[in-house]
Backbone as JSON, one array per atom type, in Angstrom:
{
  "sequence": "XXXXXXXXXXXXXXXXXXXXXXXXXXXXXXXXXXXXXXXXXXXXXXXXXXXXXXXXXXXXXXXXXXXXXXXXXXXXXXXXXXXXXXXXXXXXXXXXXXXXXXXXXXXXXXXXXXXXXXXXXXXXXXXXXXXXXXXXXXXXXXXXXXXXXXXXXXXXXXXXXXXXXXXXXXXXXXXXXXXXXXXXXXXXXXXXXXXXXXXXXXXXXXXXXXXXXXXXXXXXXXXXXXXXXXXXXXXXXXXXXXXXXXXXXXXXXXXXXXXXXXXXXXXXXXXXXXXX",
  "N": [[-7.64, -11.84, 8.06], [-5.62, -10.13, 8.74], [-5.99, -8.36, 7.29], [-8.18, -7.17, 9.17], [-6.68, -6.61, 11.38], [-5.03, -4.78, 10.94], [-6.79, -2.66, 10.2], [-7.72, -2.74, 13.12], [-6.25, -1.6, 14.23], [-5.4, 0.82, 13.38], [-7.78, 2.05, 13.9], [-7.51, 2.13, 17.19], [-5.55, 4.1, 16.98], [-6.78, 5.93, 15.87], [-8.56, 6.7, 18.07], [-6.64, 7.24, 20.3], [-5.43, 9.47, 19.11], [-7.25, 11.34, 18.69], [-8.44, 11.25, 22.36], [-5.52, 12.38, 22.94], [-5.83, 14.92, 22.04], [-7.79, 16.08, 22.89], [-7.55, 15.96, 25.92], [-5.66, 18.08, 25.9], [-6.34, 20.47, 25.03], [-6.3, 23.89, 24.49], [-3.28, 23.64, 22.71], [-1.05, 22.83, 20.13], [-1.48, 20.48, 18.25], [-0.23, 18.07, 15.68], [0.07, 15.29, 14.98], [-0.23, 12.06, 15.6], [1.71, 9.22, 16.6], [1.15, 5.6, 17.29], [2.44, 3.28, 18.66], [3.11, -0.85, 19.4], [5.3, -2.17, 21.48], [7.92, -4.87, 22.65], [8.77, -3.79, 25.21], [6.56, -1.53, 25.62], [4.0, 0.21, 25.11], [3.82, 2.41, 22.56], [4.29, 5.94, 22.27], [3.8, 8.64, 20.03], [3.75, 12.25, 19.99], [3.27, 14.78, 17.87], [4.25, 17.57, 17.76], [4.33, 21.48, 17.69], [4.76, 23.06, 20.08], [6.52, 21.93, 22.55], [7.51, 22.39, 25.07], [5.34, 23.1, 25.98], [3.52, 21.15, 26.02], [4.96, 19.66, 27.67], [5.38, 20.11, 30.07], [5.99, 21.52, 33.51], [8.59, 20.5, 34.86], [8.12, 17.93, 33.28], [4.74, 17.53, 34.58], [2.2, 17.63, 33.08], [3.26, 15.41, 30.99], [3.31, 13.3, 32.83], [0.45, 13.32, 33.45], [-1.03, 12.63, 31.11], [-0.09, 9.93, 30.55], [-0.5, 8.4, 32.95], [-3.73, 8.77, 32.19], [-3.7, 7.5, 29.7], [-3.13, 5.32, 30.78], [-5.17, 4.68, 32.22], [-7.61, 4.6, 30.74], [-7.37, 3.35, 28.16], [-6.32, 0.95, 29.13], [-3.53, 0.36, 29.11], [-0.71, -1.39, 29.86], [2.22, -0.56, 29.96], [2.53, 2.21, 29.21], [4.72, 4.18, 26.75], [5.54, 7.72, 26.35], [6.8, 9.96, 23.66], [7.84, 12.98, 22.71], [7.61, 15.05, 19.42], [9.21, 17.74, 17.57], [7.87, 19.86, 15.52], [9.21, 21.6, 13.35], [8.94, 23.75, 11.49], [5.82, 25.69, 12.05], [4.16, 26.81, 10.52], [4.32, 25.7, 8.24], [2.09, 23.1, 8.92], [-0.73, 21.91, 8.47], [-2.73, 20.82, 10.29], [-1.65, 22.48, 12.73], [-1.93, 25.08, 12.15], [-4.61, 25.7, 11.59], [-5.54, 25.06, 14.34], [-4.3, 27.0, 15.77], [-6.05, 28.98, 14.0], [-8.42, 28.3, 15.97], [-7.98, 28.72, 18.35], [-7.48, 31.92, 17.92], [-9.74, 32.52, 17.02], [-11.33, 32.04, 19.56], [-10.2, 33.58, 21.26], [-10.63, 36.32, 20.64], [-12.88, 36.41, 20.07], [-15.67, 36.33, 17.22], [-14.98, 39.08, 15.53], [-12.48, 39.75, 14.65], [-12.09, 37.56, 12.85], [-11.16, 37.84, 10.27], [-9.13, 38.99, 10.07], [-7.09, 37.03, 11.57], [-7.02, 35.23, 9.78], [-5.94, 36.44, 7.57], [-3.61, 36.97, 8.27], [-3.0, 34.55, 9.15], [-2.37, 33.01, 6.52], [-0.51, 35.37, 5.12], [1.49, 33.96, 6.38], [1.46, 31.43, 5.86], [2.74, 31.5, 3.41], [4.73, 33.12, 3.1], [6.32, 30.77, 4.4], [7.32, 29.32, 2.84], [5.25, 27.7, 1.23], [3.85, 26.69, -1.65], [0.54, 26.78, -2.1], [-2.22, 27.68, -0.45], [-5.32, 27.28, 1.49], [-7.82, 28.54, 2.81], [-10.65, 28.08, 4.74], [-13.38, 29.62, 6.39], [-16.29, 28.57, 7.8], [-19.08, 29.67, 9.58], [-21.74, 31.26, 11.99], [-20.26, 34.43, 11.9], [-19.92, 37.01, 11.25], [-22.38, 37.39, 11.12], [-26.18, 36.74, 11.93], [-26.66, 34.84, 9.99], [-25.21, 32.29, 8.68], [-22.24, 31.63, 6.96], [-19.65, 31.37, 4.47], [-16.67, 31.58, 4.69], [-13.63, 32.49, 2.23], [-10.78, 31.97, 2.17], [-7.39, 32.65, 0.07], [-4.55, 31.77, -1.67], [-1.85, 31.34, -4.75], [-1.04, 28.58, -5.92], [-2.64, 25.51, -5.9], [-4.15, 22.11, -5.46], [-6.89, 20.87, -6.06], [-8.06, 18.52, -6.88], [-7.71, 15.0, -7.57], [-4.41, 12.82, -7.19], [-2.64, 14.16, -6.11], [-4.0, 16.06, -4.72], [-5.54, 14.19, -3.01], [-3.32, 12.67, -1.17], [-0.87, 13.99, -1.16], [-1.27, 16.96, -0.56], [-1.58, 18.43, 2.55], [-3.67, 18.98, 5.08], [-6.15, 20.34, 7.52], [-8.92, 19.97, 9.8], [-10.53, 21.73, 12.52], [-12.93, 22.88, 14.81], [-14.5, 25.3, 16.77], [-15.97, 26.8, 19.58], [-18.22, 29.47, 20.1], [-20.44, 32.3, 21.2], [-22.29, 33.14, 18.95], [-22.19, 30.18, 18.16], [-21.36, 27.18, 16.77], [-18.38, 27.0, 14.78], [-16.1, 26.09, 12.24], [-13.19, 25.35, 10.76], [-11.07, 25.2, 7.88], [-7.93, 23.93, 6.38], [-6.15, 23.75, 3.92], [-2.73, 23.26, 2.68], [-0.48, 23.2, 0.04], [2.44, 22.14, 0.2], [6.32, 23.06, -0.36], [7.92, 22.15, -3.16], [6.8, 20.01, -4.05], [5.61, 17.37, -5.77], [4.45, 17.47, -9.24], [1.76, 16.46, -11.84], [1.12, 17.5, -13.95], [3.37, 20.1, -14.37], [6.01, 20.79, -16.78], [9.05, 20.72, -17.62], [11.57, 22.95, -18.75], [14.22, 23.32, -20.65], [16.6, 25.51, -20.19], [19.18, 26.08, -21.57], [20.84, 27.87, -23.93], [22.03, 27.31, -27.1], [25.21, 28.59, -28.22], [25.52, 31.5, -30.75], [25.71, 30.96, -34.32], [27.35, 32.84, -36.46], [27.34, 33.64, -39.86], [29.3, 33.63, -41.38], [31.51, 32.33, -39.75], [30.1, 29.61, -40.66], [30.59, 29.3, -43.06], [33.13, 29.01, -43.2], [33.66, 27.18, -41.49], [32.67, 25.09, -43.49], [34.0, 25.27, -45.42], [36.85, 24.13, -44.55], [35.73, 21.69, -44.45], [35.62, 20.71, -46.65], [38.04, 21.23, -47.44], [39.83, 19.43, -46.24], [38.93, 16.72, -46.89], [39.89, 16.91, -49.6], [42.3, 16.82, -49.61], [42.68, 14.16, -48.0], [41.89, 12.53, -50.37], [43.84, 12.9, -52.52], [46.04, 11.94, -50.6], [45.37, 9.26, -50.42], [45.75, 8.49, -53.07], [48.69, 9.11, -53.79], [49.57, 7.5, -52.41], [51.93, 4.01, -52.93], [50.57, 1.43, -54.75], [49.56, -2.06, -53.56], [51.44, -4.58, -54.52], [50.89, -7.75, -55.41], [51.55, -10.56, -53.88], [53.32, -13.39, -55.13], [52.38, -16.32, -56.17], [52.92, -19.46, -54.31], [54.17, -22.53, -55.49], [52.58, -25.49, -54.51], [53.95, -28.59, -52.42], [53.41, -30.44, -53.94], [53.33, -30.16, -56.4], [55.34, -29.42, -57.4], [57.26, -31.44, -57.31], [56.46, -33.28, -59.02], [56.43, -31.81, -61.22], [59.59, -31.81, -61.3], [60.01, -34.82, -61.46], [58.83, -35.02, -64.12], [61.17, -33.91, -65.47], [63.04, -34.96, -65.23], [62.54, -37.46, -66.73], [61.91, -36.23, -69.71], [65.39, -35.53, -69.83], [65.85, -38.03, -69.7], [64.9, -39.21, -72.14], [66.11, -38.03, -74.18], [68.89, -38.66, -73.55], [68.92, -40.96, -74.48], [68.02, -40.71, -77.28], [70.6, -39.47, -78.54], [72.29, -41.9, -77.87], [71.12, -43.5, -79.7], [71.71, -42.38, -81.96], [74.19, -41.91, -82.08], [75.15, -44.81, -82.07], [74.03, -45.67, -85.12], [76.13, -44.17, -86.65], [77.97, -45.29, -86.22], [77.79, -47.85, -86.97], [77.29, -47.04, -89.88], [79.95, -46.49, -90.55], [81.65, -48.5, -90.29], [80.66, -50.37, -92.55]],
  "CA": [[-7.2, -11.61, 9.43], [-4.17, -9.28, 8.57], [-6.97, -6.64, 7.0], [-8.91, -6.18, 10.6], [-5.85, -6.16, 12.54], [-4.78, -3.41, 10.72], [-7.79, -1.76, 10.7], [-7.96, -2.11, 14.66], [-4.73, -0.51, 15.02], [-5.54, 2.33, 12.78], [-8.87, 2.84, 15.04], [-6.84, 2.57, 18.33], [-4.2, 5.29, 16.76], [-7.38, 7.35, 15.57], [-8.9, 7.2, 19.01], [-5.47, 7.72, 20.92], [-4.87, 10.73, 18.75], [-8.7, 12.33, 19.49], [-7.9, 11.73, 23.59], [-4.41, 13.48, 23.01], [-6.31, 16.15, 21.5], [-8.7, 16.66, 24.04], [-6.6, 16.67, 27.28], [-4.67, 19.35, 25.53], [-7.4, 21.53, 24.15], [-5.36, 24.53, 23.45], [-2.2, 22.56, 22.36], [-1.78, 22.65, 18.75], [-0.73, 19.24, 17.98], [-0.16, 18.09, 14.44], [-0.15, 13.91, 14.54], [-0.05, 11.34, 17.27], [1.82, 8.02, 16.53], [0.9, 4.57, 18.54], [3.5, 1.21, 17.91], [3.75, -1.58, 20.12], [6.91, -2.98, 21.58], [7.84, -5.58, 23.77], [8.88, -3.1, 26.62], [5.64, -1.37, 26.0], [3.18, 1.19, 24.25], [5.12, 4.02, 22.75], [3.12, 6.91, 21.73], [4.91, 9.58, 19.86], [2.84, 13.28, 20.29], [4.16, 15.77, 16.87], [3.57, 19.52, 18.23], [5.17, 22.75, 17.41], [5.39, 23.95, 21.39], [7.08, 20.66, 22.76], [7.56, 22.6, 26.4], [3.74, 23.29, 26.97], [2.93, 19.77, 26.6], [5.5, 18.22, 28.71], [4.66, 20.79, 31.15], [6.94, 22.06, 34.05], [8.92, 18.74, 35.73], [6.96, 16.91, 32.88], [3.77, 17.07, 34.97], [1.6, 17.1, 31.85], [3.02, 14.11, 30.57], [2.84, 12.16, 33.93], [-0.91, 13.33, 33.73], [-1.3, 12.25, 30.19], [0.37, 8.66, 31.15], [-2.48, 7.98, 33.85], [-4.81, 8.82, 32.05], [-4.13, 6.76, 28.79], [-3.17, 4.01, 31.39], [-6.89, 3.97, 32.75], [-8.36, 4.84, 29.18], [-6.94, 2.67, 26.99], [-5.73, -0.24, 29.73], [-1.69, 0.03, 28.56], [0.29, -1.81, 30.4], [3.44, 0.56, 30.19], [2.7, 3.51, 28.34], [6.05, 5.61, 26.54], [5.07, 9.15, 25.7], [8.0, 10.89, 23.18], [7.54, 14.21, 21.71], [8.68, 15.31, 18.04], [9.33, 18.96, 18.0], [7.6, 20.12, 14.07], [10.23, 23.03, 13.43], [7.67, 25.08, 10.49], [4.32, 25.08, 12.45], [3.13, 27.29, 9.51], [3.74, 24.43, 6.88], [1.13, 22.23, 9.24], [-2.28, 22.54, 8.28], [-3.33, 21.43, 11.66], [-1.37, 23.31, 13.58], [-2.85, 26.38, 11.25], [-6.39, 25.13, 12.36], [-5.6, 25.03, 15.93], [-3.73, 28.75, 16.05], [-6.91, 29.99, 14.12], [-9.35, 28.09, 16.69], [-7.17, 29.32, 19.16], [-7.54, 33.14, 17.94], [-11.37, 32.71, 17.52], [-11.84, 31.48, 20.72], [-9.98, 34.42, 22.55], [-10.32, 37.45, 20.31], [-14.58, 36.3, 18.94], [-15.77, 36.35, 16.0], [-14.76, 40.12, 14.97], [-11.62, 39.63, 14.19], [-11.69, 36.45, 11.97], [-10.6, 38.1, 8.65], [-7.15, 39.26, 10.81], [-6.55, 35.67, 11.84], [-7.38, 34.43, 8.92], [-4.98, 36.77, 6.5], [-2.61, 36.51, 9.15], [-2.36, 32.83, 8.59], [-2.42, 33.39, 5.26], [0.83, 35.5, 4.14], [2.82, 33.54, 7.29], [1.99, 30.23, 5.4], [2.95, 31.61, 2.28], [6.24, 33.4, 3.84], [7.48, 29.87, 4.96], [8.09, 28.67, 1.14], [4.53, 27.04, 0.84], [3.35, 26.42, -2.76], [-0.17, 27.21, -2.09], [-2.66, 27.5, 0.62], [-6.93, 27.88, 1.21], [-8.46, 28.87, 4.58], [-12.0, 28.27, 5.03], [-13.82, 29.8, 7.97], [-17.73, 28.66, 7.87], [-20.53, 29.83, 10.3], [-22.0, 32.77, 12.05], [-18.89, 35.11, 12.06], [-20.31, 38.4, 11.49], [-23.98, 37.99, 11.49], [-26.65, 35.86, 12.62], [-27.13, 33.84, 9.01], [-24.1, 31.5, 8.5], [-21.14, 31.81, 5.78], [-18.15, 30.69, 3.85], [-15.28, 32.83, 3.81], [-12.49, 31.54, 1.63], [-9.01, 32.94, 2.19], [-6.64, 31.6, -0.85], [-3.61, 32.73, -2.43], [-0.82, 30.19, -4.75], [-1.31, 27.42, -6.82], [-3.46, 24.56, -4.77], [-4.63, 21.16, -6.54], [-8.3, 20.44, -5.46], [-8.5, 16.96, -7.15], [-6.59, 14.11, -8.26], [-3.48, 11.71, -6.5], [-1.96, 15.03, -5.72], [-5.15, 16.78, -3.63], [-5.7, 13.2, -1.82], [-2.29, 12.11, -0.63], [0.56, 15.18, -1.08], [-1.74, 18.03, 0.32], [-1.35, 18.39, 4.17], [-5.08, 19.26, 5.53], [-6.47, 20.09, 8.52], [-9.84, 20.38, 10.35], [-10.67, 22.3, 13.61], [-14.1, 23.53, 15.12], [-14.41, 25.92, 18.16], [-17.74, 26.31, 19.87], [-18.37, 30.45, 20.47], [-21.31, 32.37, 21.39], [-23.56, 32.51, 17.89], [-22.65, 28.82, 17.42], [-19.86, 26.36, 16.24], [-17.71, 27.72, 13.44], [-15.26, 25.08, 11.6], [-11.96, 26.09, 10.12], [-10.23, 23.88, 7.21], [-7.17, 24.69, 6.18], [-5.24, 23.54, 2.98], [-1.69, 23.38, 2.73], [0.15, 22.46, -0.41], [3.99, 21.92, 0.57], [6.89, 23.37, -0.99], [8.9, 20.27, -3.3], [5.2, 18.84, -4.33], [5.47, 16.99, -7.48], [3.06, 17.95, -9.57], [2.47, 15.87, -13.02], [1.47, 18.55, -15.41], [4.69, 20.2, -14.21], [7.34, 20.83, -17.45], [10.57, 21.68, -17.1], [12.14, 23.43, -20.13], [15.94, 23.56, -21.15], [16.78, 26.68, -20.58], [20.12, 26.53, -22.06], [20.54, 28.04, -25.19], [23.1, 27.53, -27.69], [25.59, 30.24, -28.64], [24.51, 31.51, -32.01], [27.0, 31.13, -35.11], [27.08, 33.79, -37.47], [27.2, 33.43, -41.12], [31.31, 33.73, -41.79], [32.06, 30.84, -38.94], [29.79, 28.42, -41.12], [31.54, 29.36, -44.45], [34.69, 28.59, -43.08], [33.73, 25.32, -41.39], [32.2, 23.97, -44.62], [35.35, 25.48, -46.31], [37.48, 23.76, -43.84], [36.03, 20.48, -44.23], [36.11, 20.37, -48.31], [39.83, 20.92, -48.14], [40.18, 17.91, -45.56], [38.26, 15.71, -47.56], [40.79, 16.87, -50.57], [43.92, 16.5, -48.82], [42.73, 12.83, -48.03], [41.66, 11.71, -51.28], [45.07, 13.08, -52.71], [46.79, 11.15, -50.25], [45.12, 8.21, -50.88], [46.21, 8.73, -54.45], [49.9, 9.23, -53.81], [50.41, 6.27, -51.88], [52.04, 2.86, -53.63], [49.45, 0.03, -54.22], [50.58, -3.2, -53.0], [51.6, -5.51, -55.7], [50.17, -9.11, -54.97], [53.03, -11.38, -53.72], [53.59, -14.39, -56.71], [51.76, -17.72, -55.16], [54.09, -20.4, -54.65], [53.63, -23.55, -55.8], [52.75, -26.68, -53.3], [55.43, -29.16, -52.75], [53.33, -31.82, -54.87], [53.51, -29.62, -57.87], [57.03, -29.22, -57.33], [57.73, -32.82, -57.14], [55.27, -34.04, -60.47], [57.92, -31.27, -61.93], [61.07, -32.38, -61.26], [59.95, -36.12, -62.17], [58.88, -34.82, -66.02], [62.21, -33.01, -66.54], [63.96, -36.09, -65.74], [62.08, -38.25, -67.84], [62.74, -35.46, -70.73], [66.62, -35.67, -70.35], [66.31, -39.61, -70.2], [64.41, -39.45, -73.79], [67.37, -36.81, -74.54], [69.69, -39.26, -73.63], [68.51, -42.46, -75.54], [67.95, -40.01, -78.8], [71.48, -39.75, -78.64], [72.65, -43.07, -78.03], [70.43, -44.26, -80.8], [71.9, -41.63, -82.86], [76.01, -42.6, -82.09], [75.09, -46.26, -82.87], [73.77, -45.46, -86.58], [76.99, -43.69, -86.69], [79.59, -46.06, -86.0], [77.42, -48.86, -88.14], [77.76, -46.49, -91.15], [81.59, -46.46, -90.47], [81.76, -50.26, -90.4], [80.01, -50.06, -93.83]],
  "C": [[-6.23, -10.44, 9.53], [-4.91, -7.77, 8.11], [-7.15, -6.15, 8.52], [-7.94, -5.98, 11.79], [-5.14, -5.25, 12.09], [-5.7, -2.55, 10.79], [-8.18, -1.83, 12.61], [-7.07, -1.42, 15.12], [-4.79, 0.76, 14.37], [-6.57, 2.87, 14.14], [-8.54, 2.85, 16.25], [-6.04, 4.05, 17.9], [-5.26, 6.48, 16.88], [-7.75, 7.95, 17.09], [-7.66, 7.63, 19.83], [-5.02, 9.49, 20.78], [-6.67, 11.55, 19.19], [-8.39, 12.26, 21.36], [-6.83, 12.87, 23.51], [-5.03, 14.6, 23.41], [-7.09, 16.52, 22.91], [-8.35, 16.83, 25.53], [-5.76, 17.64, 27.22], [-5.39, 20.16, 24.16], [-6.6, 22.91, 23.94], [-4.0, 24.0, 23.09], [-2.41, 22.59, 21.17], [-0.75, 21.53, 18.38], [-0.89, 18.36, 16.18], [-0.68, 16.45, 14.35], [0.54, 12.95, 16.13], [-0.02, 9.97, 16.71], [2.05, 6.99, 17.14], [1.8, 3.09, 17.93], [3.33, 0.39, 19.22], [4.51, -2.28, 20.07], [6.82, -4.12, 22.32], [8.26, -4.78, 24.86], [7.17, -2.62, 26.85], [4.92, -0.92, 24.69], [4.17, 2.48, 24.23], [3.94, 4.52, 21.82], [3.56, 8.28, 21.27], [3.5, 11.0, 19.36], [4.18, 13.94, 19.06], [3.42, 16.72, 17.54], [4.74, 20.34, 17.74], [5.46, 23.45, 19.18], [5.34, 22.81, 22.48], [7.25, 21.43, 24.28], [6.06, 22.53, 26.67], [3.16, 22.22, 27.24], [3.6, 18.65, 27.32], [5.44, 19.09, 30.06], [6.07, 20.75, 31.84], [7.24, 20.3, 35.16], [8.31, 17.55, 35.31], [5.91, 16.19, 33.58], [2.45, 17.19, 33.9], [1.95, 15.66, 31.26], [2.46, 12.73, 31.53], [1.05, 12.38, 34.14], [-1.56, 12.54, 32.35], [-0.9, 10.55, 30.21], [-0.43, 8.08, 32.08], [-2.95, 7.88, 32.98], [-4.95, 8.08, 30.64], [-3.8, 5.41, 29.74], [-4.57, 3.33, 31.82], [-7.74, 3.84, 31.18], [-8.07, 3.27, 28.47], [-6.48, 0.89, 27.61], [-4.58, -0.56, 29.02], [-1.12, -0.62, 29.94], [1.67, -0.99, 31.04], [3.77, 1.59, 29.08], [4.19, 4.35, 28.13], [5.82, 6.7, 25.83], [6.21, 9.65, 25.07], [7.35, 11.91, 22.22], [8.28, 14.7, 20.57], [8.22, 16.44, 17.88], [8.59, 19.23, 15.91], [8.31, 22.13, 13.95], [9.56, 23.6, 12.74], [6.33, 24.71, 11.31], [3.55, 25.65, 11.05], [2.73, 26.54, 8.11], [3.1, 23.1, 7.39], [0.04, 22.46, 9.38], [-2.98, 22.18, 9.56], [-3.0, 22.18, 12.34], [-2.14, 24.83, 13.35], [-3.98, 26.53, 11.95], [-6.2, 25.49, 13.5], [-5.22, 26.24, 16.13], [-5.1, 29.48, 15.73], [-7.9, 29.78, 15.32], [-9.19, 28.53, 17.96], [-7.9, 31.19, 19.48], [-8.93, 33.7, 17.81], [-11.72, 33.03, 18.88], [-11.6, 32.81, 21.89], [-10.49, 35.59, 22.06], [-12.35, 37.3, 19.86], [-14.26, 36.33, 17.72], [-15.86, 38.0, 15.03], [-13.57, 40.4, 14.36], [-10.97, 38.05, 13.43], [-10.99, 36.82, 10.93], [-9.16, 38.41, 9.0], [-6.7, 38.27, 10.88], [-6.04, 34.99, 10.25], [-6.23, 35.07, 7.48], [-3.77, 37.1, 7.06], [-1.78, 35.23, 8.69], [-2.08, 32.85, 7.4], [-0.95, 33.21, 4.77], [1.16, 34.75, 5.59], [2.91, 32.26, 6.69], [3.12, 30.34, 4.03], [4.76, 32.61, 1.99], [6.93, 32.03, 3.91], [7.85, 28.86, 4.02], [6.75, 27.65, 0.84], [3.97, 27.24, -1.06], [1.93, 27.51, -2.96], [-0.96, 27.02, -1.27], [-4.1, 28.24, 0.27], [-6.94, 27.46, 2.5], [-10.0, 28.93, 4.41], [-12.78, 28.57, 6.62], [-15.68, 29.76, 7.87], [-18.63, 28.52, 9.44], [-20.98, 31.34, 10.59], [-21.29, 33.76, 12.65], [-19.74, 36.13, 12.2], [-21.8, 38.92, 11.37], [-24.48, 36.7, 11.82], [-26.92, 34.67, 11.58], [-25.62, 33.4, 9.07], [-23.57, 31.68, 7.11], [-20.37, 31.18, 5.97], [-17.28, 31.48, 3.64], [-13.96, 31.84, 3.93], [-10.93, 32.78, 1.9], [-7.56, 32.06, 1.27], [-5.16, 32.15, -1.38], [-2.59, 31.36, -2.85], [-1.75, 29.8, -5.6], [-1.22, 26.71, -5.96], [-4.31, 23.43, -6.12], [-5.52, 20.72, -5.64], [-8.8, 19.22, -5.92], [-7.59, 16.27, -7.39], [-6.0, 13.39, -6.5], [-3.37, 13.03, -5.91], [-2.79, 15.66, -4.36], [-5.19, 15.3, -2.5], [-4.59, 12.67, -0.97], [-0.94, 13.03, -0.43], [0.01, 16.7, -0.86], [-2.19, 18.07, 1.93], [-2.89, 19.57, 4.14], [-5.08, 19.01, 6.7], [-7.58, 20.58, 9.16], [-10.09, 20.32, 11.96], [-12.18, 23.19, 13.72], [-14.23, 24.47, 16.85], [-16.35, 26.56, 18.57], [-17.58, 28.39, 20.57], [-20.2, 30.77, 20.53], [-22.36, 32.31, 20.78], [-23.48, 30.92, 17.43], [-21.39, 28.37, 17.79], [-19.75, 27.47, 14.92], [-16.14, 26.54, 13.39], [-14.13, 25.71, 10.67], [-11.35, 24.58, 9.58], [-8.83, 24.59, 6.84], [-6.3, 23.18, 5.2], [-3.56, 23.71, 2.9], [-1.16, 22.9, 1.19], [1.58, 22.68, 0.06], [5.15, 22.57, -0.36], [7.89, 22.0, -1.5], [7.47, 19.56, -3.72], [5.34, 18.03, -5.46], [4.14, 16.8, -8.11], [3.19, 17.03, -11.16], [1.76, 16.73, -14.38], [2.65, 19.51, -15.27], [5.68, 20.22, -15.27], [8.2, 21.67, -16.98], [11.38, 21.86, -18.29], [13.5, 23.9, -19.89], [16.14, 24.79, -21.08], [18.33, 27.42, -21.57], [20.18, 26.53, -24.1], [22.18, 27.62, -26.06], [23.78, 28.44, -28.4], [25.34, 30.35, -29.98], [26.02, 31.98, -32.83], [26.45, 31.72, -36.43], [27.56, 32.85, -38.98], [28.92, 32.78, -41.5], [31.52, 32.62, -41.55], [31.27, 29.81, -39.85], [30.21, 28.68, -42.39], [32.78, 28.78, -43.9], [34.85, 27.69, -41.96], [33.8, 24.64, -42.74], [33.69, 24.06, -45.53], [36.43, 23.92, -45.98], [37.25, 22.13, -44.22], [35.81, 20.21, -45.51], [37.44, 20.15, -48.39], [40.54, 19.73, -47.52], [39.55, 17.14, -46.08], [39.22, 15.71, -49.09], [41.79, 16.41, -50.26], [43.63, 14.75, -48.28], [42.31, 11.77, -49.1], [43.14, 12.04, -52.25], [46.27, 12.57, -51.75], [46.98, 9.84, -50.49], [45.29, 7.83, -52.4], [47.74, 8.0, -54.83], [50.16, 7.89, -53.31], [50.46, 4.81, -52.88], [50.8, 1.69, -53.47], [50.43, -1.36, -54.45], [50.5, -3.93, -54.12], [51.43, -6.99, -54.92], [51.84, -9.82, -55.32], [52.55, -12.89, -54.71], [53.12, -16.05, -55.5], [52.94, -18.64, -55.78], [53.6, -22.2, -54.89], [53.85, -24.73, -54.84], [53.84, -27.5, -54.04], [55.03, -30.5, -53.82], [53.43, -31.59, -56.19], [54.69, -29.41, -58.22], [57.99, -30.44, -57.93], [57.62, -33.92, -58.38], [56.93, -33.54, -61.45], [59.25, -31.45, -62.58], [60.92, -33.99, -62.28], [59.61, -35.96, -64.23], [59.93, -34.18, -66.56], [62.98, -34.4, -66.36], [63.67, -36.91, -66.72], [62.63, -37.94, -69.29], [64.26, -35.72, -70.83], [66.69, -37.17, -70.65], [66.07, -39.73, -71.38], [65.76, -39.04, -74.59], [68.47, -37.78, -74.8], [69.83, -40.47, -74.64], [68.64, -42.25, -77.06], [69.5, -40.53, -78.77], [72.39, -41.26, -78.32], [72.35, -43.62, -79.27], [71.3, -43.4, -82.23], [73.58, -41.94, -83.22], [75.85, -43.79, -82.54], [74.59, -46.41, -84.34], [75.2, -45.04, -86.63], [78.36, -44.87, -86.74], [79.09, -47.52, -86.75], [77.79, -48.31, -89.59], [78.95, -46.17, -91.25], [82.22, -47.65, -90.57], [81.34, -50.42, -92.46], [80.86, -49.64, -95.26]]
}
């Protein structure tokens, strides 16, 4: 359910933006975005010449407001315009200036238009840019003339989603003739793209690395000759627990008591052999 109601709001936006287009056939309008609110329908018109399409006393827009009111059955249409300050980095707008310069000047001066557009895209900091102008320009059999200049990525993520494209057809007297127009952007990220260090490091002559290495032999001397000089700690004398202390004391007394008794035993022989 959530797929086709996005896909119906894309195909309202697409058709919204084809009307735009076509009530403002020269108008070079870039993108036309449709939201709904609860006040109403807001409908935001991108162009590069934001006076021509709101017209004088914005009677263009009040004509464009009808007429998506009957079209489209809005309720309360809000038209706002977003001014696109580079028209030359919008590949429709491109399109529409050349279909523009077809349309007034024929098909004799396509290759002017066309390398016109050219260096002005490539003036306004674009990357790279391709102009195709196919049909019967300068004779009655039909052609491709390519107008290119830059670095332009024709496949990949990069060509489908970060290259600004735009197609325009104008209807002259040998025929239709279709104008594409390529844009890559300036700022593109590109992923074969390196980016190399450019900083170099200053360059040390011969001398300066003698007299580092010097430098750090004699600090490696001067700290093993310190470590030399200095006293080594003499291990402090373990002291003996208090139960070894205690065993101690009790065997020296014992000793003088033996000490003592010797002598006793030894005065009493003594004073028998004096009796005697």
């Amino acid at each position: 359910m959530i797929e086709k109601k996005i896909i119906q709001d894309k195909l309202v936006e697409y058709k919204i933006t084809e009307f735009v287009k076509s009530q403002s056939k020269d108008l070079a309008v870039k993108a036309v975005n449709f939201e709904k609110t609860p006040i109403g329908e807001r409908i935001t018109i991108y162009t590069s010449t934001p006076g021509l399409v709101i017209g004088r006393e914005g009677s263009n827009i009040k004509k464009l407001t009808v007429a998506l009111r009957n079209e489209f059955k809005f309720e309360n249409p809000q038209i706002k315009i977003g001014e696109v300050k580079e028209a030359y980095l919008s590949a429709p707008i491109v399109a529409k200036m050349i279909a523009n310069d077809l349309g007034r000047f024929g098909s004799q001066k396509f290759k002017l238009s066309g390398f016109k557009s050219l260096t002005r895209i490539m003036d306004a900091g674009a990357m790279g840019c391709e102009i195709k102008i196919s049909g019967k320009l300068p004779s009655s059999r039909a052609k491709s003339w390519r107008f290119h200049k830059g670095y332009l990525k024709k496949t990949g993520y990069v060509s489908d989603f970060l290259v600004d494209k735009g197609v325009e057809s104008v209807t002259l007297k040998t025929g239709v003739v279709g104008i594409k127009v390529q844009i890559m952007l300036p700022g593109t990220p590109l992923p074969d793209k390196i980016v190399f260090n450019t900083e170099v490091a200053p360059a040390v002559s011969v001398e300066e690395e003698k007299k580092a290495i010097i430098e750090e032999k004699t600090e490696k001397v001067s700290e093993e000759k310190v470590s030399e000089e200095r006293p080594k700690k003499v291990p402090a004398k373990k002291v003996a627990p208090k139960k070894t202390v205690k065993k101690a004391e009790a065997k020296i007394e014992e000793v003088k008591v033996e000490e003592v008794a010797e002598e006793v035993k030894e005065e009493g022989k003594k004073e028998w052999r004096n009796k005697i």
